[in-house]
C-alpha positions in Angstrom: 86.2 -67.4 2.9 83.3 -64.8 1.5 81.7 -65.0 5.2 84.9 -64.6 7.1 86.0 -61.5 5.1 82.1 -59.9 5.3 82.9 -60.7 9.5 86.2 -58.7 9.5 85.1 -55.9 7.3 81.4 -55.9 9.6 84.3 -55.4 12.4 86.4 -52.6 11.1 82.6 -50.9 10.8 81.6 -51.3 14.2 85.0 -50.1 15.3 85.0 -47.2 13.0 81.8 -46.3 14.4 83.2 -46.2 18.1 85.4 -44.2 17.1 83.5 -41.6 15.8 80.9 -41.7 18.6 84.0 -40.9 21.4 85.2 -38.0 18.7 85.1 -34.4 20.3 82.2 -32.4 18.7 83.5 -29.0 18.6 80.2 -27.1 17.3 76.5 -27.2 17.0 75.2 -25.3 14.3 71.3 -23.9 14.2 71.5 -24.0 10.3 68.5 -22.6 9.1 64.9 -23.5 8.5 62.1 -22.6 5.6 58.9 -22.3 5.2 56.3 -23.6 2.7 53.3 -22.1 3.5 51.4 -24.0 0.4 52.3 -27.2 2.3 51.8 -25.6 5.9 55.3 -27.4 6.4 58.6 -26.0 8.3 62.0 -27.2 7.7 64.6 -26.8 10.3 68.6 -27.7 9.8 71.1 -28.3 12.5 75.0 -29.5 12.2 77.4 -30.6 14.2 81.0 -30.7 13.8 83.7 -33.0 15.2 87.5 -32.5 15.7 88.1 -35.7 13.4 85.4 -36.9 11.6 82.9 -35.4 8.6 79.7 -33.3 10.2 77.0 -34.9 11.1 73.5 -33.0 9.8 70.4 -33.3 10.9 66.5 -32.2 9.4 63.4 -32.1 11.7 60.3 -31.4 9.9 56.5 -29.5 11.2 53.7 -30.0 9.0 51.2 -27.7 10.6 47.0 -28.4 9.9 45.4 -26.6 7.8 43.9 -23.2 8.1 44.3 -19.2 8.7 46.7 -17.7 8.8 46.7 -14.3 10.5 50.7 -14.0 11.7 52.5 -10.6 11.3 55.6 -11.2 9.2 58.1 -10.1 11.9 56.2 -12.2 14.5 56.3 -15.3 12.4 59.6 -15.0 12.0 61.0 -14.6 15.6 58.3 -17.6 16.8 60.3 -19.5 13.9 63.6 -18.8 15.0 62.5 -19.4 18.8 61.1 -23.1 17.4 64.7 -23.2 15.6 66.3 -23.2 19.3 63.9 -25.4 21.1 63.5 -28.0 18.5 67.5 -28.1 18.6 67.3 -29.3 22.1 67.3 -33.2 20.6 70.0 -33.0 18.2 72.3 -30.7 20.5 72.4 -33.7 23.4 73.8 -36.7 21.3 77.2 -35.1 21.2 76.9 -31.5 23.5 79.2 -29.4 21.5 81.5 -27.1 23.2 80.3 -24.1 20.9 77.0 -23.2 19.2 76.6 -20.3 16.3 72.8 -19.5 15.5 72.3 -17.5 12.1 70.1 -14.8 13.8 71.7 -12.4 16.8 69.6 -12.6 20.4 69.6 -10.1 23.2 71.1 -10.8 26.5 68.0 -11.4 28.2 67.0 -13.8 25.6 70.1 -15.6 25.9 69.6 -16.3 29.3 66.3 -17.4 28.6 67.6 -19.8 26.6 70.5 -20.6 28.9 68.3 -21.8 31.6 65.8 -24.3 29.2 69.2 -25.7 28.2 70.3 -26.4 31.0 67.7 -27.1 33.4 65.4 -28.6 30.5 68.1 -31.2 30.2 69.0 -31.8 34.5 68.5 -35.0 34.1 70.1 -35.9 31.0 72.9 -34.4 32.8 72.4 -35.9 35.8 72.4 -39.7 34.0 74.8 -39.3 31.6 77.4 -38.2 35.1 78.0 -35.1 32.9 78.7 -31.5 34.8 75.2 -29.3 34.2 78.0 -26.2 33.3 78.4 -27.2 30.2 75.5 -26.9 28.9 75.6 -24.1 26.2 76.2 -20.6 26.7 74.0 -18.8 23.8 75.6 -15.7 22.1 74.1 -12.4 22.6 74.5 -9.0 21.1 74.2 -5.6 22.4 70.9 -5.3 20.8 67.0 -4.2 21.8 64.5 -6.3 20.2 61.3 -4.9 19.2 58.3 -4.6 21.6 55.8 -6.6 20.7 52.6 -4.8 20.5 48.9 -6.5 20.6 47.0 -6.8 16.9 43.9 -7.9 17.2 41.0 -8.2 20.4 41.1 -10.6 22.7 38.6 -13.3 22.8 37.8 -16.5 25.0 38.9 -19.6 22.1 41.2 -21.5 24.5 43.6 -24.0 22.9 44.0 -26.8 25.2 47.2 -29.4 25.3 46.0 -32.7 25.3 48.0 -35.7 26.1 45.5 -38.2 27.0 46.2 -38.2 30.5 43.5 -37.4 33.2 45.0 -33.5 33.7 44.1 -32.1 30.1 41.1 -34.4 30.3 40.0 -32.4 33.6 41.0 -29.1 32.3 38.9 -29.9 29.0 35.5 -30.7 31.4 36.4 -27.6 33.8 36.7 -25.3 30.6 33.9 -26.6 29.1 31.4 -26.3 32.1 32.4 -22.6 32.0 31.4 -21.7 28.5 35.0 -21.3 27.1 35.4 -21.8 23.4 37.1 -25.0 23.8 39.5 -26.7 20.9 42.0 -29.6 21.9 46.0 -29.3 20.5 48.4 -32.4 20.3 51.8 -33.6 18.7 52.0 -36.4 16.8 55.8 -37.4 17.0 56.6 -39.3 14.0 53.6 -41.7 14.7 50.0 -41.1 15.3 48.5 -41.5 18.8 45.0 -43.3 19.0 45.3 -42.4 22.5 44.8 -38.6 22.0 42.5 -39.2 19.4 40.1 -41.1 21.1 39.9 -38.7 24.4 39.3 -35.2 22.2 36.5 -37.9 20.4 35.4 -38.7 23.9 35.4 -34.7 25.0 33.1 -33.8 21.7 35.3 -31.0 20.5 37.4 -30.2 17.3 41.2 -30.3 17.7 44.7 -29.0 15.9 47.0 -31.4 15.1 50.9 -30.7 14.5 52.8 -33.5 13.1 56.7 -33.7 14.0 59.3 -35.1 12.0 62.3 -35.8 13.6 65.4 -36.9 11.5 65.9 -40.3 11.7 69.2 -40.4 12.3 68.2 -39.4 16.3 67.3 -43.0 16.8 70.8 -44.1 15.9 73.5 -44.9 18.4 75.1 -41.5 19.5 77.4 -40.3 22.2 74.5 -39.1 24.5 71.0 -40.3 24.6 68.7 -39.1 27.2 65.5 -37.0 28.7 65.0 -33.7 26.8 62.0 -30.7 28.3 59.2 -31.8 25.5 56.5 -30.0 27.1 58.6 -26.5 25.9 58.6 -28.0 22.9 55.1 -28.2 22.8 54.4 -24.6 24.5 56.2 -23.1 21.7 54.4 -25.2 19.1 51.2 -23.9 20.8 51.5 -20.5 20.4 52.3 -20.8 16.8 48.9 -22.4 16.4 47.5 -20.1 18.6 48.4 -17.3 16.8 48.0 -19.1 13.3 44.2 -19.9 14.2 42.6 -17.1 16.1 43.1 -18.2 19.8 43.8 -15.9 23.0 44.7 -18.9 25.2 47.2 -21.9 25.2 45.8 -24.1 28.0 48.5 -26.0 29.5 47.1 -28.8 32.6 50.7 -28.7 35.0 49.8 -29.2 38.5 51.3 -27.5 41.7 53.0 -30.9 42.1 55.4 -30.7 39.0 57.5 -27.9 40.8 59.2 -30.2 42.6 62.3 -31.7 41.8 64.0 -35.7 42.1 67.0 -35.2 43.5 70.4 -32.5 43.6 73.4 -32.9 41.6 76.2 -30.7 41.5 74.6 -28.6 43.1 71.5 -27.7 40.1 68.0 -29.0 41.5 67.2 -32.1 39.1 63.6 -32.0 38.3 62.1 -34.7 35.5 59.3 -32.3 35.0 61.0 -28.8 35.0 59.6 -27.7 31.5 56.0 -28.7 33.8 57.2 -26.5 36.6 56.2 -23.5 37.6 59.7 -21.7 37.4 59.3 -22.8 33.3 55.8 -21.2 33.1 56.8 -17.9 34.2 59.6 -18.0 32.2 58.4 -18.8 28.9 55.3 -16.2 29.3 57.4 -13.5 30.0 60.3 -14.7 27.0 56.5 -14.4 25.0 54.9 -11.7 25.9 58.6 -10.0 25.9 59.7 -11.0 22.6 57.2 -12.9 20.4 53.2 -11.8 20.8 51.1 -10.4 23.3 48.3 -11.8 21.5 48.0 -15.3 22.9 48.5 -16.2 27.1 50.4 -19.2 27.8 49.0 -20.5 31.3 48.6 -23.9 33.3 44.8 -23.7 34.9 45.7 -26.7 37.1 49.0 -25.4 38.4 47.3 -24.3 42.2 46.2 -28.2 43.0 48.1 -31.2 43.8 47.7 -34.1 41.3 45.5 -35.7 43.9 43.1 -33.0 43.9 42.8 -33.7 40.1 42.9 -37.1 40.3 39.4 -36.2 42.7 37.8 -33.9 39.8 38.8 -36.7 37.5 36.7 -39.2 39.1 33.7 -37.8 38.2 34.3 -38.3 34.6 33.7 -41.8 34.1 33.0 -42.0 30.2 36.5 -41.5 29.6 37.6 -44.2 32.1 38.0 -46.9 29.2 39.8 -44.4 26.6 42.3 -42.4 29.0 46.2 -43.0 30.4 49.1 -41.6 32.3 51.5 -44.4 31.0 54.3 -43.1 28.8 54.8 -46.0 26.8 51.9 -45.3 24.7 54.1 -42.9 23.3 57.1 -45.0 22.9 58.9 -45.3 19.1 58.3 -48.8 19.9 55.4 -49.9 22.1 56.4 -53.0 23.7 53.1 -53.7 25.3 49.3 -53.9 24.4 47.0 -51.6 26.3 46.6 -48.6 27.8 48.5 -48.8 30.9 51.9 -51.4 30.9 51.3 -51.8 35.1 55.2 -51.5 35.7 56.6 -48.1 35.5 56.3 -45.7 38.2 53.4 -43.9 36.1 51.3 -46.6 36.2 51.7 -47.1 40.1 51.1 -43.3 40.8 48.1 -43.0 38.7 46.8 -46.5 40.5 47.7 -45.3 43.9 45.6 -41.9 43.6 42.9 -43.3 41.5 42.8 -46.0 44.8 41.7 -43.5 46.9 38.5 -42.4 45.0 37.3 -45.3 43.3 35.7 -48.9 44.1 37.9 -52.2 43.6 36.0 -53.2 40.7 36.4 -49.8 38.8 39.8 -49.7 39.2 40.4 -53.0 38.1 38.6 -52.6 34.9 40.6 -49.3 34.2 43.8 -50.7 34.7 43.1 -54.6 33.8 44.8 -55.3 36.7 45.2 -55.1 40.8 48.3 -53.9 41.1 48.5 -54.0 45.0 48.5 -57.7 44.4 51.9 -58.1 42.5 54.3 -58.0 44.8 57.1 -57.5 41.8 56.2 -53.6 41.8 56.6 -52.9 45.8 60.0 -51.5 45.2 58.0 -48.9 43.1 55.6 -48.5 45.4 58.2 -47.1 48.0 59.9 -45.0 45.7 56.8 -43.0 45.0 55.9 -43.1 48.5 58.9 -41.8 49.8 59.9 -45.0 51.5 62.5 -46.0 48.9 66.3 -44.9 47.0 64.6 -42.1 45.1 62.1 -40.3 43.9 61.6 -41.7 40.1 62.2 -39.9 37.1 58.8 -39.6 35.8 55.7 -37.3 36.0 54.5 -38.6 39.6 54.0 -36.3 42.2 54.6 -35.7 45.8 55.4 -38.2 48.3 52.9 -36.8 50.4 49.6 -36.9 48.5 50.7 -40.4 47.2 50.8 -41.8 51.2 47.6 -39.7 51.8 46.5 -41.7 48.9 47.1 -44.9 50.3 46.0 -43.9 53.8 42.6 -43.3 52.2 42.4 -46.4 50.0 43.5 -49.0 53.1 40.3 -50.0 54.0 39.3 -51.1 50.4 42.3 -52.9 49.7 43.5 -54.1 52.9 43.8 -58.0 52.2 46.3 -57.0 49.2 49.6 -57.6 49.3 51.2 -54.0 48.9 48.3 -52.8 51.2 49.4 -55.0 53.7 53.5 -54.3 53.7 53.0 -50.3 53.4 50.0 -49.3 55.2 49.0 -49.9 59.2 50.2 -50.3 62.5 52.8 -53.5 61.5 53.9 -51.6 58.4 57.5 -50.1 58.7 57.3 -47.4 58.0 53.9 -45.5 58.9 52.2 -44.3 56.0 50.3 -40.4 57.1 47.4 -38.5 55.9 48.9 -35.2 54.8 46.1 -32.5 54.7 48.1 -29.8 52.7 48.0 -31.9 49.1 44.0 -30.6 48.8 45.1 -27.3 49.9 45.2 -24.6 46.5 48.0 -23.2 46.5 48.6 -19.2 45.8 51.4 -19.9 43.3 49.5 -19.6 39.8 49.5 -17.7 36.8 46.3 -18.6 36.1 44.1 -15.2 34.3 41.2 -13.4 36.8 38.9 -15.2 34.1 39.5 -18.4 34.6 40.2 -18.3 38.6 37.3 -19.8 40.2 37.8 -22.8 38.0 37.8 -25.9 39.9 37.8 -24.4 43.4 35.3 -26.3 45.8 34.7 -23.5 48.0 35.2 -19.7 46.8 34.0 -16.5 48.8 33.6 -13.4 46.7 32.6 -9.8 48.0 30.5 -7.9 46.3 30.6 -10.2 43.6 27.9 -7.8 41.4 28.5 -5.3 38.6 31.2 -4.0 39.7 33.2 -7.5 41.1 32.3 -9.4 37.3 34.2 -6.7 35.6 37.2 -7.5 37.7 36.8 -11.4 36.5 37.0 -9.8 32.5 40.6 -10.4 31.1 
């Protein structure tokens, strides 16, 4: 019959398919890209090639917002070709090529740059698809010097700040604000828009940049590989475009101390969820800017010397955005499968309870979070996973195990009659749950400008702090 022939055909498809998904790819190809300045639009073009099947192409898509334009020609041009390479990151992974040819040469040093984002940036894609870290690419390089970039224009105090509608960039936003920075919010719409971000930079009363990113549709097909790729580079390098396209010294970033470390070790390369957050990442990229792009704009993370429960502490103050904000990822999901703010079961949603626990009232908490979740006992394997007390730290943006117990230690006595309270906290608990002292600690490790140093210290002793000690606070 019709139907029994459509079945067989719809058969030899799907097996077709397979068999192009477990074909070798044997390059992946950084096209080109083009820009349309009328449009403020950037088109970027990747290929990969296979041992036994057609190429397989790929187009991603930046519409920038609207405005100056004040790039030097030979800057633009290397911050488009460094976009080129990061941006590449998503479409590289669904089949990892065992070569890669890029239209433009790079220097050793920027080769090894890239090197490590590749393969650190994508540890845990790695590390889930049970694929060796070494073969991650090995960029070309050419015995070349590339130009030093000088400065062009004066520096001012117009601060760019990443939003992503969680409490960090929310704090960093209040903190920058209360200093007298020139303050503008910067997001990435990823092929949706995000109410979430909208409504915090509403919330914070300041004017924003929004970049809107296109990826090619064809990523959300079924591929070889599909996994966790270092978005927040993606996002430092889209900063200082806008940066420099709109007159700003500063890209803000909000990464605390805690992002540094990693989940777990496999084949012997530290695995780390939030490596492009991490400190090592910061350092890297401003130097592979100020290095090779601009010196013009300063990439830095003001939060990076506190633990995210020293954060979570400055964010409590903040109340009006209590009904508008979230740390849970799934508002940023392709396909939201959950109405809300916060979906109360990933390990995001327990961390952000756990430390908000410690520094607001029951009924607050509740209302944030529409939800106790120290009553469902469904989510105590979570519970000891971010504590420490389970199989593993998640992969996620949570922090320590230490600050979340010292969490919990200070929220017992509010919550004591609940349920994960009750199996993880006390003398009858298993596993005692301590009070670690260092997570309010700041922490020396920073690349945070002599400008913006004092910001969100509690206590702070400065000699001679007259004339002669402002001037050494001047960028």
């Amino acid at each position: 019959s019709n139907r029994g022939a459509f079945s067989f055909e719809r058969k030899n498809i799907l097996w077709q398919n397979e068999c192009d998904m477990n074909s070798a790819a044997t390059m992946f190809e950084f096209v080109s890209f083009s820009l349309d300045p009328s449009k403020k639009r950037v088109v970027f073009k990747y290929k990969t090639e296979f041992e036994d099947r057609k190429s397989l192409s790929f187009t991603e898509t930046i519409i920038l917002p609207k405005g100056k334009n004040n790039i030097p020609v030979k800057t633009l041009k290397k911050l488009l070709e460094s976009l080129h390479i990061v941006l590449g990151i998503s479409y590289y992974k669904l089949y990892c090529a065992t070569n890669i040819k890029l239209p433009y040469k790079l220097s050793k040093k920027e080769a090894q740059f890239w090197n490590t984002v590749y393969q650190k940036g994508l540890g845990e894609f790695f590390y889930k698809n049970n694929l060796d870290p070494d073969i991650a690419p090995q960029f070309p390089y050419s015995a070349i010097t590339p130009e030093t970039p000088i400065k062009n224009k004066r520096a001012n105090n117009r601060c760019l700040v990443m939003v992503g509608g969680g409490k960090d960039s929310i704090v960093s936003l209040e903190l920058l604000k209360e200093d007298g920075f020139d303050v503008t919010g910067f997001s990435v719409e990823t092929n949706k828009e995000y109410e979430l971000v909208k409504e915090v930079i509403k919330t914070a009363g300041i004017n924003s940049l929004t970049v809107e990113r296109h990826l090619d549709p064809k990523v959300f097909d079924k591929h070889l590989y599909n996994g966790h790729v270092p978005v927040s580079a993606i996002y430092a390098f889209l900063g200082i475009l806008n940066a420099l396209l709109h007159d700003y010294s500063y890209v803000v970033a909000s990464n605390e101390y805690s992002s540094s470390f990693g989940n777990t070790i496999y084949k012997g390369l530290e695995i780390n969820h939030q490596w492009s957050k991490s400190f090592e990442f910061e350092q890297l990229f401003k130097d592979y800017v100020s290095n090779f792009i601009t010196k013009d704009v300063t990439y830095f993370s003001l939060l990076r010397p506190f633990y995210e429960i020293r954060i979570v502490k400055m964010f409590a103050k903040h109340k009006k955005y209590f009904p508008v904000f979230s740390s849970c990822n799934r508002n940023f999901a392709f396909n939201k499968d959950h109405v809300g703010l916060w979906c109360c079961e990933c390990a995001k949603c327990v961390f952000a309870f756990t430390l908000l626990s410690a520094f607001l009232g029951r009924k607050e908490l509740v209302e944030i979070f529409d939800k106790n979740l120290y009553q469902d006992e469904d989510l105590l394997p979570l519970f000891k996973d971010i504590l420490g007390l389970g199989t593993a730290k998640p992969f996620d943006c949570v922090g320590t195990f230490g600050e979340a117990q010292t969490a919990l230690h200070m929220a017992q006595e509010k919550f004591a009659d609940d349920f994960i309270m009750a199996q993880l906290s006390g003398p009858t608990a298993p596993s005692a749950v301590r009070h670690a002292k260092e997570v309010f600690k700041t922490n020396k490790e920073s690349l945070v400008p002599a400008a913006f140093s004092l910001l969100g210290m509690e206590n702070a002793l400065i000699l001679g702090y007259g004339r002669e000690g402002k001037v050494t606070f001047q960028d």
